[in-house]
Every structure is written in C-alpha cells, then in structure tokens.
N, C-alpha and C positions, 0 to 999 in steps of 0.2 A: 504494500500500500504506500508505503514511505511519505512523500511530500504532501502528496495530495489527497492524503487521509480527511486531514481538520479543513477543507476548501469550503465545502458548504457550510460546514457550526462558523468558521469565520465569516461569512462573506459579507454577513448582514453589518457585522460590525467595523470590516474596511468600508463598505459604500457609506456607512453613517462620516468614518473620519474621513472620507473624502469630499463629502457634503459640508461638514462643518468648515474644510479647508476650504472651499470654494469661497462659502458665503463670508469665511471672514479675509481672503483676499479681495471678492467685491466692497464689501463696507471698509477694506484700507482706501480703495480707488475714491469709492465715492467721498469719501471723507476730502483725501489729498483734492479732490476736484473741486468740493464745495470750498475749502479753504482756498484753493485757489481764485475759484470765479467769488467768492464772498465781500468784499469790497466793491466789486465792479457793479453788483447789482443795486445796492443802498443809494447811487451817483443816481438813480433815475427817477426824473421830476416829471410830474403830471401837469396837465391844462386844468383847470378847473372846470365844472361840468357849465356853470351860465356864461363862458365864454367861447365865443365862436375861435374854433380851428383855422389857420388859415396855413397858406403855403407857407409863409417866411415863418412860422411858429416849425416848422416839420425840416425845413433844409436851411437856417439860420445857427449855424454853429456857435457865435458868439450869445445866444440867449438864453445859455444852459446854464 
C-alpha cells in the first residue's frame, strides 16, 4: 500500500489548507490594493444636487 494508503483520510484536510491559503493570499492582495488606491479615492468632490452640471464643471481641471 505504502504512500498512498492515508490519500483519501487526508484529502479532505489538504483541500481545507489549500483553501484557507488561497483566501488568505486574496485578503493580502486586497488589503495591499485598498491601501494603495485609499487616499486617491477621499480627493473626490461632488456637485451639489440644486446645481446644474455643466461642461466646464466635468473637463475644468483647475476646479477641483
């Protein structure tokens, strides 16, 4: 029998510690991402809503 005795009483418990590796290399990613984009998103300023939109409000870079 040798190697491949315990493959099945194990398997259930490799596919767990592979699962749990996955998820906690996605939540490093997500993390380093949100810390990355997390400043850039707080810079964004709204129109008010009783004020009309206009072009130079949308392509006026100095209004920001």
């Amino acid at each position: 029998m040798g190697i491949h005795y315990d493959y099945k009483s194990t398997r259930g418990a490799k596919a767990m510690e592979k699962q749990a590796k996955r998820e906690k290399k996605l939540a490093e990613k997500r993390a380093k991402k949100q810390l990355k984009s997390g400043p850039d998103k707080k810079d964004n300023e709204t129109i008010p809503i009783d004020q009309v939109v206009t072009l130079d409000h949308l392509t006026n870079p100095e209004k920001k």
